[in-house]
C-alpha positions as CSV (number, residue, x, y, z in Angstrom):
1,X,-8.6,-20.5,31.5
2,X,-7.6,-20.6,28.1
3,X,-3.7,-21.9,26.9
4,X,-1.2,-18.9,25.9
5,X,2.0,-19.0,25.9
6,X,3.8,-15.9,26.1
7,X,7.7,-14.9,25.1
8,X,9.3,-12.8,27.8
9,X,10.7,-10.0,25.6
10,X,14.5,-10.4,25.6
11,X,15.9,-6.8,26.9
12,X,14.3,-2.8,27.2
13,X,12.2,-2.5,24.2
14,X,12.1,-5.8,22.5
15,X,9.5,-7.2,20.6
16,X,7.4,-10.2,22.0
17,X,4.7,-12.9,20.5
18,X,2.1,-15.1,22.0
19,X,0.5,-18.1,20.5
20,X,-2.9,-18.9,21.3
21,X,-4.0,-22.5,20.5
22,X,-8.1,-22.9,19.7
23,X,-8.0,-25.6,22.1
24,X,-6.0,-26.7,25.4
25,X,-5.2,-29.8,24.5
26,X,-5.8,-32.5,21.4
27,X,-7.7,-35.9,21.5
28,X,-6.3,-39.1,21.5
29,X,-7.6,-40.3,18.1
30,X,-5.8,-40.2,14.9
31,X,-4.1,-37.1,13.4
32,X,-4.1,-34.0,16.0
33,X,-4.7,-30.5,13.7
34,X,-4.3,-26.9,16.4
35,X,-5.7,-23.9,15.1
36,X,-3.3,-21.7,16.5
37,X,-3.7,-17.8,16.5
38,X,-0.3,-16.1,16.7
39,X,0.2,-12.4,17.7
40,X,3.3,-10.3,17.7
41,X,3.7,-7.3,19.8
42,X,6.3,-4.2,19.3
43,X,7.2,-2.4,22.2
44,X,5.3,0.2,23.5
45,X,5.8,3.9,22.0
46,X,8.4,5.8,24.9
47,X,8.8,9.6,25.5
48,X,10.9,10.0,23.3
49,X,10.9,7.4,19.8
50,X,13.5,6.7,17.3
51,X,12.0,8.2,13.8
52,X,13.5,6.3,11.2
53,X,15.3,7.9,7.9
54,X,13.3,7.3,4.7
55,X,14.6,6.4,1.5
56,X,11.3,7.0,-0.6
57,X,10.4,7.2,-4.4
58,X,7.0,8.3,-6.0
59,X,5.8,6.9,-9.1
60,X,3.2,9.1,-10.5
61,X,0.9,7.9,-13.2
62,X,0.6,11.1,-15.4
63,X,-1.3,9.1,-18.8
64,X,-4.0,11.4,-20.4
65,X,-6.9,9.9,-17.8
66,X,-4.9,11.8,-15.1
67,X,-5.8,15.0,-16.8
68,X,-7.9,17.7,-14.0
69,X,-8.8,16.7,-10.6
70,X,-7.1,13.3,-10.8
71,X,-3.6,15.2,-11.3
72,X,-4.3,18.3,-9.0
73,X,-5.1,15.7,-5.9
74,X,-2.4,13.7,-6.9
75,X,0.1,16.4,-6.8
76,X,-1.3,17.8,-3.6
77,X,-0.5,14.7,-2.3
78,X,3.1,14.8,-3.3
79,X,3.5,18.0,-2.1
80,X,2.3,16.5,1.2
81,X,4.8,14.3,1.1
82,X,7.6,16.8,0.7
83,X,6.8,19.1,4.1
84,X,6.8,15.9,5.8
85,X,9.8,14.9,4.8
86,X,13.7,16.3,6.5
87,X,17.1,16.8,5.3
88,X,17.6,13.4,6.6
89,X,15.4,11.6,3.7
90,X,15.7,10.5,0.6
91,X,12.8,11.3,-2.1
92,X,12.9,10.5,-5.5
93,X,9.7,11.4,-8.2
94,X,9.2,9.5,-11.2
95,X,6.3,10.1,-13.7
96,X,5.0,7.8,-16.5
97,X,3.0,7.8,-19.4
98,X,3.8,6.0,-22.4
99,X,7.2,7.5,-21.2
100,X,9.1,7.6,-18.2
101,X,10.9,10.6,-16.9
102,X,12.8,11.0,-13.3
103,X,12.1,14.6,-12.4
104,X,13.3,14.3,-8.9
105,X,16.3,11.9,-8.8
106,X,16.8,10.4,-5.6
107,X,18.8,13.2,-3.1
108,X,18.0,14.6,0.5
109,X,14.7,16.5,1.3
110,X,17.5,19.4,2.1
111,X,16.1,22.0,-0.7
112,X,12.1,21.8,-0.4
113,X,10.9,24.5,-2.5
114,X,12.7,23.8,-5.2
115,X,11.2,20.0,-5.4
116,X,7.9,21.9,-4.5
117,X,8.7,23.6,-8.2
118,X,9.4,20.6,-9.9
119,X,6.1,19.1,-8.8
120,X,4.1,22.1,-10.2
121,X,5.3,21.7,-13.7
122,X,4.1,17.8,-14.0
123,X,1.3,18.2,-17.0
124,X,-0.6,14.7,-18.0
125,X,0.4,13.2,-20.9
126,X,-0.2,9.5,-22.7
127,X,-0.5,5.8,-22.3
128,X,0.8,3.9,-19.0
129,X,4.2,2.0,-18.6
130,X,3.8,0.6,-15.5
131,X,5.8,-1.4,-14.9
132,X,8.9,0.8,-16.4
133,X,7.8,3.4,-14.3
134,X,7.9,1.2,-10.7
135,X,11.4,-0.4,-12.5
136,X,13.0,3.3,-12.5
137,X,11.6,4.3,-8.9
138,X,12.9,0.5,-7.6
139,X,16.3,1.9,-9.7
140,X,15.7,5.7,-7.9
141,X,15.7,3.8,-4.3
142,X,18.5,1.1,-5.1
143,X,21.0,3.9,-5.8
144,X,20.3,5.3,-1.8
145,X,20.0,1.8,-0.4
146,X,20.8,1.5,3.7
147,X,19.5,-1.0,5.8
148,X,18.8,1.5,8.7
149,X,16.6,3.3,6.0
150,X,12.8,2.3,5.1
151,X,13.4,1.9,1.1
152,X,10.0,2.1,-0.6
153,X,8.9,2.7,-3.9
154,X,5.1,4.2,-3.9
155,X,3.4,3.7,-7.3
156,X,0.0,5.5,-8.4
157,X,-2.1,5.0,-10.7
158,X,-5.3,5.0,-12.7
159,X,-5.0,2.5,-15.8
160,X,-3.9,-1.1,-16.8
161,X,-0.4,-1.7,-17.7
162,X,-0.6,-1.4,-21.7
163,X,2.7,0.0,-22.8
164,X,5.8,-2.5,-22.4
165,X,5.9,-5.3,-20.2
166,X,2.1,-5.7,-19.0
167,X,2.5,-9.5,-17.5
168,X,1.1,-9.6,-14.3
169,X,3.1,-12.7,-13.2
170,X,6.6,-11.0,-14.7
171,X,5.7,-7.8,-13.2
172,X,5.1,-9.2,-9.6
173,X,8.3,-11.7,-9.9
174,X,10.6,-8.4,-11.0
175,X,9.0,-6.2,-8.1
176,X,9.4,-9.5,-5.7
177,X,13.3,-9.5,-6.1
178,X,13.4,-6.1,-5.3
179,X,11.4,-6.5,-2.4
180,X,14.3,-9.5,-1.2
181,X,17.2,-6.6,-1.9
182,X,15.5,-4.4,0.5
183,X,13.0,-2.2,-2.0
184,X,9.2,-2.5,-0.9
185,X,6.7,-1.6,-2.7
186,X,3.2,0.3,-2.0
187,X,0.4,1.0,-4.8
188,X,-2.7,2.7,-4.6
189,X,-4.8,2.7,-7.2
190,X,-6.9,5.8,-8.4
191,X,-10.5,5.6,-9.7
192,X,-12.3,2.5,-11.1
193,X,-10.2,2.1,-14.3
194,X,-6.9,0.3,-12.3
195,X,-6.4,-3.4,-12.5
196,X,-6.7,-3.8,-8.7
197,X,-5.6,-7.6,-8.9
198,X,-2.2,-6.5,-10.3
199,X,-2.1,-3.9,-7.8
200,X,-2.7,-6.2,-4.8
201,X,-0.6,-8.5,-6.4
202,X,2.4,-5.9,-6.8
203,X,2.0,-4.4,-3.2
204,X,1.7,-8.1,-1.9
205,X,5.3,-9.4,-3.4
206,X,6.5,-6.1,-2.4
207,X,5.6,-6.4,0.9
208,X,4.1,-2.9,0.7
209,X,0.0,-1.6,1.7
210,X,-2.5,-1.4,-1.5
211,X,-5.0,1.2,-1.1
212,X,-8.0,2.0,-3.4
213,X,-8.2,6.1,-4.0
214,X,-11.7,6.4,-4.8
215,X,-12.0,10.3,-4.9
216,X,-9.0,13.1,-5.2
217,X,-10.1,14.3,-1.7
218,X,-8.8,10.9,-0.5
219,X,-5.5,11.5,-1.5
220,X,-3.7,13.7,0.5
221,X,-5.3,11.6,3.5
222,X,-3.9,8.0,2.4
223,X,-0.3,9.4,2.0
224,X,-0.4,10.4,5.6
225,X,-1.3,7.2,6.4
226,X,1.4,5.3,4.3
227,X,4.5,7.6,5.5
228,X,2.8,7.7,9.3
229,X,3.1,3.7,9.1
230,X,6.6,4.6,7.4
231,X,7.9,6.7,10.4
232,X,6.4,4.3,13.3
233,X,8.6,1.6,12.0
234,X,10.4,-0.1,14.3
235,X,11.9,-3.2,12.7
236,X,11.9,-4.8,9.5
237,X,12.9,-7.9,8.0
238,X,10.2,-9.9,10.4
239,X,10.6,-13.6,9.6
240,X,8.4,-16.7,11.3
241,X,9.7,-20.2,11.5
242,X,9.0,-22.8,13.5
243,X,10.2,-26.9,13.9
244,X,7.2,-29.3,14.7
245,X,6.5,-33.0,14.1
246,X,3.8,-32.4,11.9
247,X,2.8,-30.1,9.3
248,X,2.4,-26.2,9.4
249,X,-0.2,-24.8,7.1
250,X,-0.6,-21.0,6.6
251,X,-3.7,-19.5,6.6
252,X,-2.9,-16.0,6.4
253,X,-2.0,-15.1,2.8
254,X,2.2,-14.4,3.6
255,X,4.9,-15.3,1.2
256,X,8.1,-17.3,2.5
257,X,11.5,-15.9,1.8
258,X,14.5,-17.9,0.3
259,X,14.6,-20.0,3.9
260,X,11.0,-21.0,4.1
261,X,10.6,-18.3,6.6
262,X,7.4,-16.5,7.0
263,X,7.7,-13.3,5.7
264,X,5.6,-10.4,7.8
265,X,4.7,-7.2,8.0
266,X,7.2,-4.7,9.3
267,X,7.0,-4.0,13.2
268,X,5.0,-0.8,14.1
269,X,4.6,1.4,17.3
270,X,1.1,0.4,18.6
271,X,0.4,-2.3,15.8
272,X,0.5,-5.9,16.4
273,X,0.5,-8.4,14.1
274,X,-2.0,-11.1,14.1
275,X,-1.8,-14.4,11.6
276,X,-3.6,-18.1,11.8
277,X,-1.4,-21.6,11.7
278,X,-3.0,-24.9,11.2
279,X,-0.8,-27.7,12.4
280,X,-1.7,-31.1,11.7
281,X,0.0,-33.5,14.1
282,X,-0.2,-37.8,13.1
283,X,-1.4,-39.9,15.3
284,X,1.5,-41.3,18.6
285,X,3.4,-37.6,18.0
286,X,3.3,-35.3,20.8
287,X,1.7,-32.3,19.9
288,X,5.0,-29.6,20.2
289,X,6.4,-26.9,18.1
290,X,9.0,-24.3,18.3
291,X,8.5,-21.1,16.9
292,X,11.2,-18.7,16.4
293,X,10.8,-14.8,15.7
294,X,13.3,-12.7,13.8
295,X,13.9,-9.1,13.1
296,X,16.0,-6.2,12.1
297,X,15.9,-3.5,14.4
298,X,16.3,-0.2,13.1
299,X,17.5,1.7,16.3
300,X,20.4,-0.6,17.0
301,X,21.4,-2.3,13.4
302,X,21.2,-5.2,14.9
303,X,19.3,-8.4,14.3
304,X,17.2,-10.2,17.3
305,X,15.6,-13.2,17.8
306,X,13.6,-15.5,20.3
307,X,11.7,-18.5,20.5
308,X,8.4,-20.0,22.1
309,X,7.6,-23.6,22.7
310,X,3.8,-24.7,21.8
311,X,3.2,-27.7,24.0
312,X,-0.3,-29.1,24.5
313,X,-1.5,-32.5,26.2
314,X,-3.1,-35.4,24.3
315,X,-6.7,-36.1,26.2
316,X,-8.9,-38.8,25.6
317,X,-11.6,-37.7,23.1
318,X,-14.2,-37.2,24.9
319,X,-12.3,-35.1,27.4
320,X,-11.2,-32.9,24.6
321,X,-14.8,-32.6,23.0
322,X,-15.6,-31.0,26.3
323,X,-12.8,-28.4,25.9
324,X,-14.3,-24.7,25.2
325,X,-12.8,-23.0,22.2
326,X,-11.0,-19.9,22.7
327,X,-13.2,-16.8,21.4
328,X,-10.1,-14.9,20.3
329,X,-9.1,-17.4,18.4
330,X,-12.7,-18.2,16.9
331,X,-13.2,-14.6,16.0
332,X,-9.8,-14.3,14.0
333,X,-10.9,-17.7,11.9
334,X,-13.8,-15.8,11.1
335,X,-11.9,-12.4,10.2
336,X,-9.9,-14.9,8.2
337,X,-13.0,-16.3,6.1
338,X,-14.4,-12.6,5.9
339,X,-11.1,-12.0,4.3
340,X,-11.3,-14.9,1.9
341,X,-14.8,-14.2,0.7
342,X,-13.2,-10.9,0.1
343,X,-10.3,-12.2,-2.5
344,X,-13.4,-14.3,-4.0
345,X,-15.5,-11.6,-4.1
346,X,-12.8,-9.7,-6.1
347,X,-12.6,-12.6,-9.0
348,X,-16.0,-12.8,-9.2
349,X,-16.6,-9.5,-9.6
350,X,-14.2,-8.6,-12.3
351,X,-15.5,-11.9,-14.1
352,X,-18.9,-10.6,-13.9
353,X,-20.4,-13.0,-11.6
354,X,-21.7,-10.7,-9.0
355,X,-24.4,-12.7,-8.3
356,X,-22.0,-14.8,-6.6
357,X,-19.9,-11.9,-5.6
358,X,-23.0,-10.8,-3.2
359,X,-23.5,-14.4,-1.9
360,X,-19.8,-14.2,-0.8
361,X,-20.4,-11.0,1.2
362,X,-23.9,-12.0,2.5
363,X,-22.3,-14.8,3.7
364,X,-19.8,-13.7,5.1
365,X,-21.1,-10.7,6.7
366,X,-23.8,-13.6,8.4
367,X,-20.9,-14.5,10.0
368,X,-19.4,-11.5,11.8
369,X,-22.3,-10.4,12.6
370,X,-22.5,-13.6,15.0
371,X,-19.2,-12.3,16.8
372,X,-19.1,-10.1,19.9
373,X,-18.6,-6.7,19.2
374,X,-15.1,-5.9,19.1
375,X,-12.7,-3.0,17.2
376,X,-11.5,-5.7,15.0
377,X,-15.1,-7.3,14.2
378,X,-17.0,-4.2,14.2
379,X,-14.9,-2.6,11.4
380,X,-14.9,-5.8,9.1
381,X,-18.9,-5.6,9.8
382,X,-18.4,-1.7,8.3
383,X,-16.3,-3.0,5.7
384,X,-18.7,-6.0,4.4
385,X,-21.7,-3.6,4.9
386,X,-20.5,-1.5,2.7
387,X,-19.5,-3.7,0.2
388,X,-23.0,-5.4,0.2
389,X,-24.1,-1.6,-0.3
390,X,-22.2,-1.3,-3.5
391,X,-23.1,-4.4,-5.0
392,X,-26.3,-3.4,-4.4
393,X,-26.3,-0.4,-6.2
394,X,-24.1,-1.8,-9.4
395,X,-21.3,-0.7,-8.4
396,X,-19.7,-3.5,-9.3
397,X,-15.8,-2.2,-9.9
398,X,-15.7,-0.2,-7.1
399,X,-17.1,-2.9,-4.6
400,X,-14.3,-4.9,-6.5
401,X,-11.3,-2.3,-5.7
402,X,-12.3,-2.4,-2.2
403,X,-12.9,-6.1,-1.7
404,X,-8.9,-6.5,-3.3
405,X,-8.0,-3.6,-0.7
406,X,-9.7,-4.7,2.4
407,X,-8.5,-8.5,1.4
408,X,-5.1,-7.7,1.3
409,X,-4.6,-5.3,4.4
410,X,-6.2,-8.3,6.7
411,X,-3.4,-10.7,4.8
412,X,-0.8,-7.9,5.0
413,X,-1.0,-6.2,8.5
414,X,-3.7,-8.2,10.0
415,X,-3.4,-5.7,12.7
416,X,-4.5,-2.1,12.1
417,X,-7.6,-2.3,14.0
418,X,-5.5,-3.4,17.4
419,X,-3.5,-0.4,16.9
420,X,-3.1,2.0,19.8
421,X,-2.3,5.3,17.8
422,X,-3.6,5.7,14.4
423,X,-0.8,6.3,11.5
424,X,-2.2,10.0,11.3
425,X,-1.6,10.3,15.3
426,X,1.5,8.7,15.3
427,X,2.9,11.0,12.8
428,X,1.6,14.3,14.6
429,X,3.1,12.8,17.8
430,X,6.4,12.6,16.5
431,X,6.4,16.4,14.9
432,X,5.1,17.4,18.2
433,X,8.4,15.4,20.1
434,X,10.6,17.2,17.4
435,X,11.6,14.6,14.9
436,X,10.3,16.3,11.4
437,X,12.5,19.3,12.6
């Protein structure tokens, strides 16, 4: 029987967590380091779910490489959006080229064919002011901002920053500080042109998804998916921390907020979250820590929290050499380094060295392929196969675009895989209980 140790949710519809240590107990010798798997779990979805008010903005790359199919699927996708949307949203639409116009200012989804006529008279145009563009859709969703809301700017596009401020690092930092006001931040990158480092980057200090849009087709699709995650939101403002006598080191790329908390993804119906710790106790400490989980649920306003105790005992080491190893905790470690290979994958391929780009994968996919067939392991087997595919044919940006994508949705959400409901089932679920009435 392997260690976990389970928090009792607190009341009717709470969230819980478990923490799964690799190990049941540490040796006697020297430092003590506990791989620890840690999985969060919202509440079930009930008869009848609390649909959360949006507060959204879409930033839509119109530059001269949107002109045709790009722009049509793009503004299908938009359109999308709109039917899906009720008088109790908010929607803003910003386009960008070398200019930024607000053609939708940010007001309630009460009027829908006449933002449907707006939308159908967006024509492509120049260069791309990224970053201008996500600063007036950040602007668009400040002026609407509610706590009880999901605030989220969605940026697309197809190019490289090159008009205004096109520093990565100043870009991020600017759509970070949004993200700690309350403003996330999704991008999905269209085509093979994008700079899907920046991207990732942007949707990863803006706590937001990245996708990679490789056709038009795709579009309408990958909207669904981002306002189904949107709508099965139950709680945001997730924050990890935890007291030990050692060290905590992340291995799961997450960002820390302004407390040193762990910042995670927001809580979804049917989505658990799943991140690695490494804690490195020295030598004569008992091997403890406290973790603490906090959150901001939407249905009541109100902001909850509970904590779970780690406690493991110190064995002689040949005693704990004996020990088996958890296999759900070996098989995240090695989602972790499939996810890492990924990131590395990404750098190398967009510094030409996809020689080493293919070892990565190889590697990596080696390694899963080891694992017992699983939802989780089976679809990061798809994921590296088909990168592996790619490379092998030269397509070298693409398999790069879908590296950053997959890379940063294991780092992000960790989870989707464990999901009960899909975001595309979710959202017909709740039209079919009444809540896009």
């Amino acid at each position: 029987m392997f260690a976990r140790f389970f928090s009792t949710p607190s009341g009717p519809g709470a969230a819980d967590f478990e923490l799964l240590p690799l190990r049941n107990g540490v040796g006697d010798q020297g430092d003590s380091t506990i791989d620890l798997l840690v999985r969060i779990h919202p509440p079930k979805l009930g008869q009848k779910p609390e649909r959360p008010s949006l507060n959204l903005c879409l930033v839509l790359d119109r530059s001269g490489s949107m002109a045709g199919a790009k722009l049509h699927g793009m503004l299908q996708a938009a359109h999308g959006v709109v039917d899906n949307l009720t008088s109790q949203d908010y929607l803003a639409v910003v386009v960008f080229d070398d200019q930024v116009k607000t053609i939708i200012p940010s007001q309630l989804v009460s009027n829908p064919a006449a933002l449907h006529r707006i939308l159908k008279g967006v024509e492509h145009g120049g260069s791309t002011a990224l970053h201008a563009g996500w600063l007036e859709g950040a602007t668009q969703t400040a002026h609407k901002l509610d706590p009880g809301r999901l605030n989220r700017v969605l940026v697309l596009t197809d190019g490289e920053a090159n008009v205004g401020v096109v520093e990565p690092d100043v870009i991020c930092s600017d759509v970070n500080g949004a993200a700690q006001r309350g403003v996330s931040c999704t991008t999905l990158g269209f085509g093979d042109g994008y700079n899907e480092v920046l991207l990732r980057s942007m949707a990863s200090s803006g706590n937001g998804n990245h996708y990679f849009v490789e056709t038009p087709e795709q579009l309408p699709g990958i909207f669904n998916q981002e306002l189904g995650g949107l709508v099965s939101t139950i709680a945001q403002q997730v924050r990890l921390s935890w007291e030990s006598a050692g060290s905590v080191q992340v291995l799961t790329s997450l960002e820390k907020d302004e407390k040193g908390r762990l910042r995670l993804n927001d809580l979804m119906v049917g989505n658990p979250i799943v991140l690695l710790l490494r804690l490195t106790v020295p030598a004569g400490k008992v091997p403890q820590a406290t973790f603490r989980l906090e959150y901001q649920d939407l249905a009541t306003r109100s902001r909850q929290s509970q904590t779970e105790q780690l406690s493991l005992p110190v064995l002689a080491r040949e005693e704990w050499l004996k020990l088996p190893l958890n296999p759900e905790v070996q098989e995240e470690l090695e989602l972790w380094q499939a996810a890492e290979a990924r990131a590395e994958a990404t750098m190398a391929l967009r510094q030409g060295d996809n020689g080493r780009a293919r070892q990565l994968i190889d590697d990596a996919l080696i390694r899963i392929q080891q694992l017992p067939a699983s939802g989780r392991s089976l679809q990061h087997r798809s994921q590296l196969e088909e990168l592996q595919s790619d490379i092998s044919n030269h397509r070298f940006s693409v398999a790069s675009k879908k590296a950053a994508m997959q890379s940063h949705s294991y780092s992000y959400s960790s989870s989707s895989s464990d999901s009960d409901l899909t975001p595309d089932e979710i959202l017909r679920l709740l039209k079919e209980q009444g809540h896009f009435d």
